[in-house]
N, C-alpha and C positions, 0 to 999 in steps of 0.2 A: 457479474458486476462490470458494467461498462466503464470505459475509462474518462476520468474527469479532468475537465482543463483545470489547471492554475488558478483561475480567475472565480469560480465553480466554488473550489477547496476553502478558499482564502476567505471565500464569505461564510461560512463556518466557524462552528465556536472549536476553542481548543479541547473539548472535552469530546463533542463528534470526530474529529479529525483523529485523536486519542485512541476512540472506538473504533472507526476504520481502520485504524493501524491493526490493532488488536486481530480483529477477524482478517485482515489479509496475513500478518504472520501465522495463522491457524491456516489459513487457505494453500500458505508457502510451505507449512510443515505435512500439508497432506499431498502439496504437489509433487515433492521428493519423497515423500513415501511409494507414492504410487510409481515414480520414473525408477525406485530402486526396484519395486516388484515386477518391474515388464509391463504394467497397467495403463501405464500414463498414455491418455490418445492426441491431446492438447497440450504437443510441448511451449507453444509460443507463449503458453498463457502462463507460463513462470516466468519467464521474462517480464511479462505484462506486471505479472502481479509483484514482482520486486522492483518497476520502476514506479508502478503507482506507491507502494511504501516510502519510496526515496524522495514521491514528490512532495508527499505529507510532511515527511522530515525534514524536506525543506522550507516548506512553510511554517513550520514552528519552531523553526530556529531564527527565520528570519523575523519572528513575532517578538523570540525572546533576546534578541539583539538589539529591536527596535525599543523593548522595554527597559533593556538596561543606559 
């Protein structure tokens, strides 16, 4: 999963953005699984994939701000 600008995300419905969360905390739970087993060969890509979650998170907060 390549990483997506801000701009990308935001044109996006909240229920995609929802889903992509979904599968990257699935992706996050197997990336620590594996750095716990000695397996992991792709350490950057937890990082990657915890700041892509934070940017989704960002954008649906700033959605649900804008709506209140």
């Amino acid at each position: 999963m390549a990483k997506e600008k801000a701009t990308d995300l935001r044109a996006k419905t909240a229920d995609e953005l929802a889903s992509q969360i979904e599968a990257l905390g699935k992706e996050a739970f197997n990336l620590r699984f594996q750095r716990a087993s000695g397996q992991l060969e792709n350490t950057a890509r937890v990082r990657q994939v915890r700041r892509e979650a934070a940017r989704i998170k960002t954008i649906l907060n700033e959605r649900a701000r804008k709506a209140s």
